[in-house]
Backbone as JSON, one array per atom type, in Angstrom:
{
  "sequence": "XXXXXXXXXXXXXXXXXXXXXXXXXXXXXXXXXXXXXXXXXXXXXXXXXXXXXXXXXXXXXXXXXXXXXXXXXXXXXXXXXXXXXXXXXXXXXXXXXXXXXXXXXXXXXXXXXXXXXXXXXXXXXXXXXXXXXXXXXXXXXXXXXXXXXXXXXXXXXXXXXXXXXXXXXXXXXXXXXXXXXXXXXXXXXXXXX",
  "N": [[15.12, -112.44, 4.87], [12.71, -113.68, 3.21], [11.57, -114.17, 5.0], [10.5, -111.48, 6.15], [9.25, -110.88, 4.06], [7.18, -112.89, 4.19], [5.87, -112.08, 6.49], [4.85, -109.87, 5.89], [2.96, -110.39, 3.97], [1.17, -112.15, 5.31], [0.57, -109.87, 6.99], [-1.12, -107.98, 5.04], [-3.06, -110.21, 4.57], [-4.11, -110.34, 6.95], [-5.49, -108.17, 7.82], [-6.98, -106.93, 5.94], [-8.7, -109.1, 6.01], [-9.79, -109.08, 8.42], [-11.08, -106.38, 8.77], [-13.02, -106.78, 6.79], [-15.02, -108.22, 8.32], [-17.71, -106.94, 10.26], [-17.96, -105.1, 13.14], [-15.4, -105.11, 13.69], [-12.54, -103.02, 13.89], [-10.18, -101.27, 12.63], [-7.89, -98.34, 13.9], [-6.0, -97.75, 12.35], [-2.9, -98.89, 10.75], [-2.76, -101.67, 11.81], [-0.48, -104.52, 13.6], [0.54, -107.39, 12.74], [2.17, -110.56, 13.89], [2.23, -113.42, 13.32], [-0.61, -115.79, 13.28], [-3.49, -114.71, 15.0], [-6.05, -115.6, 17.28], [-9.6, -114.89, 17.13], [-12.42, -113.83, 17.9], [-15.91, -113.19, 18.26], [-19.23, -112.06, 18.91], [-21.63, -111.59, 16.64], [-22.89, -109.11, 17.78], [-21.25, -107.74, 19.08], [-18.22, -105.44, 19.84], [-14.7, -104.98, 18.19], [-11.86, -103.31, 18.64], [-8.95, -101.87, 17.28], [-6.07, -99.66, 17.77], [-4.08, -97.48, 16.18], [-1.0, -98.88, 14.89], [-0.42, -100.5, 16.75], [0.73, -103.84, 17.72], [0.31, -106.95, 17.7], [1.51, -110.0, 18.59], [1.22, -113.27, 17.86], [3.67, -114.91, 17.53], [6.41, -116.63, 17.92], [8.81, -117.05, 17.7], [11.76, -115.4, 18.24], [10.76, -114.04, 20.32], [11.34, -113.2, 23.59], [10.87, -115.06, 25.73], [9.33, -118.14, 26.88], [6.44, -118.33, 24.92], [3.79, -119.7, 24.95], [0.57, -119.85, 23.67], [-0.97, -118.67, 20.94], [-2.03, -114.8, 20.37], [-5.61, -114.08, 21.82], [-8.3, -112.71, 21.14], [-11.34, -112.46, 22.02], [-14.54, -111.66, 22.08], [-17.42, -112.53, 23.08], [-20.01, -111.94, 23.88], [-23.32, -110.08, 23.25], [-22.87, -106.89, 22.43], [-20.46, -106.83, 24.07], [-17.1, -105.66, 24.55], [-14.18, -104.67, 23.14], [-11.17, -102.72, 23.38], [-8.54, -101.61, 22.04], [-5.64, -99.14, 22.13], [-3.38, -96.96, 20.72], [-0.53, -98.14, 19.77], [0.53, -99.67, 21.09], [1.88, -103.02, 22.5], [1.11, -106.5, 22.22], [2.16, -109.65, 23.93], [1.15, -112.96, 22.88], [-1.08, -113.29, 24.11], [-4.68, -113.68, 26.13], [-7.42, -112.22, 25.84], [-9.92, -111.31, 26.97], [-13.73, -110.97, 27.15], [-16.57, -110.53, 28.26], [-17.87, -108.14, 28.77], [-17.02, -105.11, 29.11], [-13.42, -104.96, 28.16], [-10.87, -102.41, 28.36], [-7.72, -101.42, 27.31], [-5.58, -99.13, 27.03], [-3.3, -96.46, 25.37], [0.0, -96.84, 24.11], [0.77, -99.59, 25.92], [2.36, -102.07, 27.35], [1.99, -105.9, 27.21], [2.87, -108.48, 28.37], [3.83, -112.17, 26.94], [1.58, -115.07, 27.94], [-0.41, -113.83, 29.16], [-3.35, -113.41, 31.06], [-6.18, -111.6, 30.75], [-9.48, -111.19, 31.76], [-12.94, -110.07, 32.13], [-14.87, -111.62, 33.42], [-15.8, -114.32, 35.55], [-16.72, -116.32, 34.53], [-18.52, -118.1, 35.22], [-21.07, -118.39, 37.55], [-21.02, -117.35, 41.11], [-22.61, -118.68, 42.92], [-23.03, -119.82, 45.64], [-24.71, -120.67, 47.56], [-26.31, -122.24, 46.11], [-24.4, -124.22, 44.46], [-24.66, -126.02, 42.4], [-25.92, -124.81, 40.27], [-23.53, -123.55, 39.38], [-22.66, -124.61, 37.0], [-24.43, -124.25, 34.7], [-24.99, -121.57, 34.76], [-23.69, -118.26, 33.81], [-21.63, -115.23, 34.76], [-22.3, -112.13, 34.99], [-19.98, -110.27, 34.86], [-17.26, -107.76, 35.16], [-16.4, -104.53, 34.0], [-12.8, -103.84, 32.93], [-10.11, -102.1, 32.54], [-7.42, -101.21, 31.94], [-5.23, -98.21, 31.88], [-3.29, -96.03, 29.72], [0.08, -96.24, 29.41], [0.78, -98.79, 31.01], [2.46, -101.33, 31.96], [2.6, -104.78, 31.78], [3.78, -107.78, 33.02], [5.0, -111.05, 32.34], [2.61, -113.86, 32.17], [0.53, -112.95, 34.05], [-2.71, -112.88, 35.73], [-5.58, -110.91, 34.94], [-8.22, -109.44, 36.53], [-12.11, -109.3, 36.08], [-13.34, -106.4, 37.12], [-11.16, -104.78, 37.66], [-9.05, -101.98, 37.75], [-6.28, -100.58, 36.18], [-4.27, -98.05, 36.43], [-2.62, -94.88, 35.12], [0.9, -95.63, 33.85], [1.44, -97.61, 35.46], [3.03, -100.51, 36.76], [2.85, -104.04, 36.03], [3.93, -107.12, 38.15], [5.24, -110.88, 36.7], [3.79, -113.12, 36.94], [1.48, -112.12, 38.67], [-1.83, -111.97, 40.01], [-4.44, -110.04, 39.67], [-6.94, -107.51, 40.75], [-9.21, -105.31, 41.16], [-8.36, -102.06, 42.14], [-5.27, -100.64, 40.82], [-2.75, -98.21, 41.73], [-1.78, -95.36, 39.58], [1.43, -95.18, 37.87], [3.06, -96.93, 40.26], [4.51, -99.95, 41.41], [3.09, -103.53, 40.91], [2.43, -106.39, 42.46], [4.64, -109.49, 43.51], [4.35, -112.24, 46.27], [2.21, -111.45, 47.96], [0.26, -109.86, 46.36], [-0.03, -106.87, 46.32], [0.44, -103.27, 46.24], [3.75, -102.81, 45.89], [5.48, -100.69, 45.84], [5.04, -97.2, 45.57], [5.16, -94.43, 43.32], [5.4, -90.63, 42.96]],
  "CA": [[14.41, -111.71, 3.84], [11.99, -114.57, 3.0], [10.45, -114.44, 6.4], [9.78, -110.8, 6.22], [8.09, -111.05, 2.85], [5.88, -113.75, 4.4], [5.15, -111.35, 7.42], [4.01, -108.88, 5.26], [1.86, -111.06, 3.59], [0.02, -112.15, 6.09], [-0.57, -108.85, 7.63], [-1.82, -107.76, 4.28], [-4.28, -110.75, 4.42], [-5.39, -110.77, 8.41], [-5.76, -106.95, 7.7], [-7.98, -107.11, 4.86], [-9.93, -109.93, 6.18], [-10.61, -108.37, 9.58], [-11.29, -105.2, 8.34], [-14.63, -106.84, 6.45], [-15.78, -108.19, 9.5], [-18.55, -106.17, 11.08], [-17.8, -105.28, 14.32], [-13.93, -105.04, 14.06], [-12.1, -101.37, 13.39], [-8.75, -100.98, 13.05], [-7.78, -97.14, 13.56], [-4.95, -97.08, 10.89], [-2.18, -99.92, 10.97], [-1.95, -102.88, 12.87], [1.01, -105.44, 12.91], [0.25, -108.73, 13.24], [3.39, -111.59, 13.61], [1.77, -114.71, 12.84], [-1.82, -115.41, 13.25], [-3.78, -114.69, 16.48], [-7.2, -116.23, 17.55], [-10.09, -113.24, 16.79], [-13.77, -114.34, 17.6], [-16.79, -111.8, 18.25], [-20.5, -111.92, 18.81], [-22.24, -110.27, 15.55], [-23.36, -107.76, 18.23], [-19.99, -107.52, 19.59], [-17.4, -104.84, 18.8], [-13.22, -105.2, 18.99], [-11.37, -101.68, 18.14], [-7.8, -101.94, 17.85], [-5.53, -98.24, 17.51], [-3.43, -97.86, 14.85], [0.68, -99.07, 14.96], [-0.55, -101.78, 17.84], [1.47, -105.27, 17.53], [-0.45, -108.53, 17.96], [2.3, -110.75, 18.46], [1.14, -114.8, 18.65], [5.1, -115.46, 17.15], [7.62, -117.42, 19.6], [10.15, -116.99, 17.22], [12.64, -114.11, 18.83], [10.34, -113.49, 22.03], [12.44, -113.69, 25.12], [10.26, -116.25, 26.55], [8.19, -118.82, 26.27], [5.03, -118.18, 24.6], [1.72, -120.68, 25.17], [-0.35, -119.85, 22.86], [-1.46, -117.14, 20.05], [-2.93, -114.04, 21.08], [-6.79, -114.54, 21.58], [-9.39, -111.63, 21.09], [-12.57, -113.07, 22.1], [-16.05, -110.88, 22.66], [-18.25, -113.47, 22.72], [-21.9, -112.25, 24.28], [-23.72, -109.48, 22.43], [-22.55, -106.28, 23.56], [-19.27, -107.18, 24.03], [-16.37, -104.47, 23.65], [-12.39, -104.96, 23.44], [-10.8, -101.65, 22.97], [-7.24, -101.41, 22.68], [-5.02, -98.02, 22.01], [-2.64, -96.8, 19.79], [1.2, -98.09, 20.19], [0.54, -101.35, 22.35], [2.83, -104.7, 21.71], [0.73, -107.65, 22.7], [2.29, -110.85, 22.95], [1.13, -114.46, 23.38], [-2.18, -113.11, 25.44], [-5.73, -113.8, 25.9], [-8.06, -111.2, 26.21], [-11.73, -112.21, 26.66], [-14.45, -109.87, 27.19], [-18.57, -110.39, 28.35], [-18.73, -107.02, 29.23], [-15.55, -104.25, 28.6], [-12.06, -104.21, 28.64], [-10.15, -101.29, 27.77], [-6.58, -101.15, 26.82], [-4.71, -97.31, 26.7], [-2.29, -96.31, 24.41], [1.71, -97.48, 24.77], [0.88, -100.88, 26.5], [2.86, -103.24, 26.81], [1.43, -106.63, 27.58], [4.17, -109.91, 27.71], [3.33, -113.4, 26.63], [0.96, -115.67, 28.62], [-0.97, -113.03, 30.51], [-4.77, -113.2, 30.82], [-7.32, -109.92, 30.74], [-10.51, -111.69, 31.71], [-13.76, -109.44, 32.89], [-15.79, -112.48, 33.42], [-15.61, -115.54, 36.38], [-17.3, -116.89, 33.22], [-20.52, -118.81, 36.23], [-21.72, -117.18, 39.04], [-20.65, -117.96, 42.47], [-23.66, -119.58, 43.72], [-22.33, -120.42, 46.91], [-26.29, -121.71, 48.11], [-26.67, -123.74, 45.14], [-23.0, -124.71, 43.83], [-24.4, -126.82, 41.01], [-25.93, -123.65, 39.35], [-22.02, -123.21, 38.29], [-22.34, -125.23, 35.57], [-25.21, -123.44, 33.74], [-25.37, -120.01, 34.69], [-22.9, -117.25, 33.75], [-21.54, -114.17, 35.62], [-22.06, -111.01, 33.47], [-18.44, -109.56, 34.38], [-17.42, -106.08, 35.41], [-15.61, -103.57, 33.25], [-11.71, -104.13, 32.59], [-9.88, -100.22, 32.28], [-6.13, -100.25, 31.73], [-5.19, -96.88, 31.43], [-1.87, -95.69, 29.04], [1.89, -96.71, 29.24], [0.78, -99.7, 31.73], [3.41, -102.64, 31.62], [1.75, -106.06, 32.61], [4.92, -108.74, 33.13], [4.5, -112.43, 31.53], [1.83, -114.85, 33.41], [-0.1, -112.34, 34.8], [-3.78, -112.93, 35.31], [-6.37, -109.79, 35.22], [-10.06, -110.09, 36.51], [-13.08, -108.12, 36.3], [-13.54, -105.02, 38.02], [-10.15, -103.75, 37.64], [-8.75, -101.0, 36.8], [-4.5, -100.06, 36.27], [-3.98, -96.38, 36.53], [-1.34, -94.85, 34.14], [1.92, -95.87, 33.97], [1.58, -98.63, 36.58], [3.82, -101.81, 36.42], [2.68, -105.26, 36.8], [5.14, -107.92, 38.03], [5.0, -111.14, 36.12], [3.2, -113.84, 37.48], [0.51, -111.78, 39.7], [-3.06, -111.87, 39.42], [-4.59, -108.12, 39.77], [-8.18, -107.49, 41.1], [-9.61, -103.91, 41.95], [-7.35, -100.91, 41.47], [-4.02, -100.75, 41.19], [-2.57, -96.9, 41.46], [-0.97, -94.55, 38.77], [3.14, -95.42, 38.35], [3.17, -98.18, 41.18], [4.71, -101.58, 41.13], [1.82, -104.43, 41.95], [2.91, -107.84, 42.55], [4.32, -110.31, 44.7], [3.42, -113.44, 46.77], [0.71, -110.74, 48.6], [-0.02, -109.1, 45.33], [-0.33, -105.73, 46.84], [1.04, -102.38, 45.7], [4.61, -103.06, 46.3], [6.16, -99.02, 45.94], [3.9, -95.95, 45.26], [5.78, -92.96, 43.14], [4.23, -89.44, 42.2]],
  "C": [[13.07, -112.38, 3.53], [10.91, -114.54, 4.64], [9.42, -112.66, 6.52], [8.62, -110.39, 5.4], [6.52, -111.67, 3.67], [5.01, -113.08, 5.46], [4.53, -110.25, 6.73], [2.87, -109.16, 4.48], [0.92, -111.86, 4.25], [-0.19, -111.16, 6.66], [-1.53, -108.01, 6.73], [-2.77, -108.29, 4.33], [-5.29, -110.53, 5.64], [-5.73, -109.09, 8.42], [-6.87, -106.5, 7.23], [-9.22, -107.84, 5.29], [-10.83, -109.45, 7.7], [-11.33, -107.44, 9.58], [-12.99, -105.36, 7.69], [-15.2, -107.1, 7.33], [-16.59, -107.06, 9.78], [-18.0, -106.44, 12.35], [-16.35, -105.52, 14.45], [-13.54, -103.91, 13.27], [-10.82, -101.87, 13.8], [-8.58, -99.39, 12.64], [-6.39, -96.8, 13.28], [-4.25, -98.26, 11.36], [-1.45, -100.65, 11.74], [-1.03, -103.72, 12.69], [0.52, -106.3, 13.54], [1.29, -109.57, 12.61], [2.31, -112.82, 13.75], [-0.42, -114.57, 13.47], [-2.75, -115.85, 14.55], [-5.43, -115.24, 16.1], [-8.36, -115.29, 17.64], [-11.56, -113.82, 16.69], [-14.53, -112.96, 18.14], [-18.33, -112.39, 17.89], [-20.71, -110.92, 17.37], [-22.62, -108.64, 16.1], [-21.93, -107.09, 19.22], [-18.93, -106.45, 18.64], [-15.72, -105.01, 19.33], [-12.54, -104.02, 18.06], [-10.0, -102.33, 18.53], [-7.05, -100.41, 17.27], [-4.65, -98.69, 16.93], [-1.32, -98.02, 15.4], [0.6, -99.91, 16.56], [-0.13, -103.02, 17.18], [0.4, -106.26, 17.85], [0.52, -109.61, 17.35], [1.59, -112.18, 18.93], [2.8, -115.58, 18.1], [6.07, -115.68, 18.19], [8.76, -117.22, 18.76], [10.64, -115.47, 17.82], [12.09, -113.63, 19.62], [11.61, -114.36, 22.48], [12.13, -114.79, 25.79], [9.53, -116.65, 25.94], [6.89, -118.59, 25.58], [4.3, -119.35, 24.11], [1.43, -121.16, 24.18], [-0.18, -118.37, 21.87], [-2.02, -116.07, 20.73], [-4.58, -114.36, 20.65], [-7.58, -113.26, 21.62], [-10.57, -112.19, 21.02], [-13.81, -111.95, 22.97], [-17.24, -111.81, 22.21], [-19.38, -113.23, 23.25], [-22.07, -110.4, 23.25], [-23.72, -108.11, 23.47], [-21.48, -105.72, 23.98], [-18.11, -105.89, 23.94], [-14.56, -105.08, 23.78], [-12.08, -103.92, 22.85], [-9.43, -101.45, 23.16], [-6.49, -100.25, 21.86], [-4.24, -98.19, 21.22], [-1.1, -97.53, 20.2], [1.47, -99.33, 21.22], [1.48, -102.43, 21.59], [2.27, -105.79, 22.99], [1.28, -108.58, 22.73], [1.89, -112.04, 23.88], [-0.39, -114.3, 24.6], [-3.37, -113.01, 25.28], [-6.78, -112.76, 26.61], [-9.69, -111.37, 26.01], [-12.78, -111.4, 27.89], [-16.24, -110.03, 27.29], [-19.27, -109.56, 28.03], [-17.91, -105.88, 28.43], [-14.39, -104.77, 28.77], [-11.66, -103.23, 27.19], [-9.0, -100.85, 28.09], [-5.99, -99.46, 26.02], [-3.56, -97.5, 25.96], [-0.79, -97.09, 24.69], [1.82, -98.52, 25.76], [1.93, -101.47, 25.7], [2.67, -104.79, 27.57], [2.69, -108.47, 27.51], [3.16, -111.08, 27.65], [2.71, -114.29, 27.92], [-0.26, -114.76, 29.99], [-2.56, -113.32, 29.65], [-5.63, -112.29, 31.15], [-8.8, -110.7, 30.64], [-11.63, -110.6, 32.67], [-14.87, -109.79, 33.43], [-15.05, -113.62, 34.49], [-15.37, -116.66, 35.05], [-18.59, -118.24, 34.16], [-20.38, -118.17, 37.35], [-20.77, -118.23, 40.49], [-21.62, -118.62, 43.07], [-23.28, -120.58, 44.85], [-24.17, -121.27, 47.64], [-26.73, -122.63, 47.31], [-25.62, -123.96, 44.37], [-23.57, -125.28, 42.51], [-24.66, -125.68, 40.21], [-24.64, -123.0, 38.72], [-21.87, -123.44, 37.33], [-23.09, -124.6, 34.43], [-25.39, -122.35, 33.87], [-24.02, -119.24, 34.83], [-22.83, -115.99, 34.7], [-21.93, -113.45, 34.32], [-20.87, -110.29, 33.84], [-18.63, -108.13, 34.84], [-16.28, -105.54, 34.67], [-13.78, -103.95, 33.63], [-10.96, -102.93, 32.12], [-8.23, -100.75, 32.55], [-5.64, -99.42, 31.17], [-3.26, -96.56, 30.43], [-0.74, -96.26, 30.02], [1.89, -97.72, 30.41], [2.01, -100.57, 30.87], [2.92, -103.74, 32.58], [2.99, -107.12, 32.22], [3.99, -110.06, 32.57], [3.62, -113.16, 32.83], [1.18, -114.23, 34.21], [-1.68, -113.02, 34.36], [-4.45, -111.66, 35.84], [-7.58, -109.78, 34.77], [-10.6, -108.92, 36.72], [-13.49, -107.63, 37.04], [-12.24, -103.99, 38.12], [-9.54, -102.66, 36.99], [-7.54, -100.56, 37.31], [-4.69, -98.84, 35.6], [-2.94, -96.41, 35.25], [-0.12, -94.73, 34.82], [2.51, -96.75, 35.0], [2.52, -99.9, 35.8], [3.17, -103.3, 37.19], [3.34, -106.66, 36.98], [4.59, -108.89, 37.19], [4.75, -112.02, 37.63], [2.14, -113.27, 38.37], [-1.17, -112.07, 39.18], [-3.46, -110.6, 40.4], [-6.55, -108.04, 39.76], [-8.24, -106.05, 42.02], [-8.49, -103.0, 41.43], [-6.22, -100.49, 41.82], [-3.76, -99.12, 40.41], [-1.38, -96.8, 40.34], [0.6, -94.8, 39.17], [3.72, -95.97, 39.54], [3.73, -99.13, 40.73], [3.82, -102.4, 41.37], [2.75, -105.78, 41.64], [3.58, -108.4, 43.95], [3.76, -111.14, 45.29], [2.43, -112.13, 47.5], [0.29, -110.07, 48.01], [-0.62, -107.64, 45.6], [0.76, -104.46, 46.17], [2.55, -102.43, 46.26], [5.17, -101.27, 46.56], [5.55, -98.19, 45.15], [5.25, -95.01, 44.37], [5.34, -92.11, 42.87], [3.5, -89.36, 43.07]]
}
């Protein structure tokens, strides 16, 4: 009883306090279990749809969880857009350019949504790694995706609807509508539809 009180009182507060932020929308009520990591360029925007979870709580996940969830749009510009009916947990989502999260996700603990290297490849001048940034390519998962725990997901990709992603894969380019992806050869394991 005492615990749910206290969950309700912090989503009253991280509700309230996000909500003044510039540059953060919530479209009608979010649930937040303990308190997730939430940064943003002034010129940056982070949209979340309404009756979406933002779980950083290890208490009663199935597994391990890391860390908090992270929402980071850190260059000016910036977007993180995530849908109505999603349950995040334990995952970092970090944004140069886009990503965009569809409705009825469900995302497990320790997975990363990155649309950024975060330095260039400069394969003719390697040291230029250290000071110069990529700018990132767009990040599109489309509705009722399921992304398994320990996944990592880099920029340029884009998960169709209703795709499944095993846990542990990392996911680059486009993975088709109601597919499995994963695997040591992280390739579309079985097509349906």
């Amino acid at each position: 009883m005492l615990q749910k009180i206290n969950n309700k009182i912090l989503n009253l507060f991280l509700s309230s306090y996000y909500k003044k932020l510039k540059g953060i929308d919530f479209l009608g009520k979010v649930h937040f279990k303990a308190t997730p990591v939430i940064f943003k360029h002034q010129e940056a925007r982070i949209v979340i749809g309404k009756n979406t979870l933002i779980n950083s709580s290890k208490k009663k996940y199935h597994i391990n969880m890391y860390s908090a969830c992270k929402l980071l749009a850190d260059r000016p510009q910036a977007e993180i857009i995530i849908g109505e009916n999603c349950r995040i947990h334990g995952t970092c989502i970090h944004a140069v350019k886009k990503i965009q999260i569809g409705n009825n996700c469900l995302i497990a603990a320790n997975t990363n949504i990155i649309d950024s290297n975060g330095h260039i490849l400069a394969m003719d001048h390697p040291i230029d790694r250290l000071t110069i940034a990529d700018e990132g390519k767009p990040v599109i998962i489309e509705d009722n995706v399921w992304i398994g725990s320990n996944v990592t997901i880099l920029g340029g990709t884009i998960i169709r609807e209703g795709a499944v992603i095993m846990a542990g894969s990392v996911v680059k380019g486009e993975v088709p509508a109601k597919s499995i992806y994963g695997t040591d050869s992280f390739k579309v394991i079985k097509q349906y539809g």
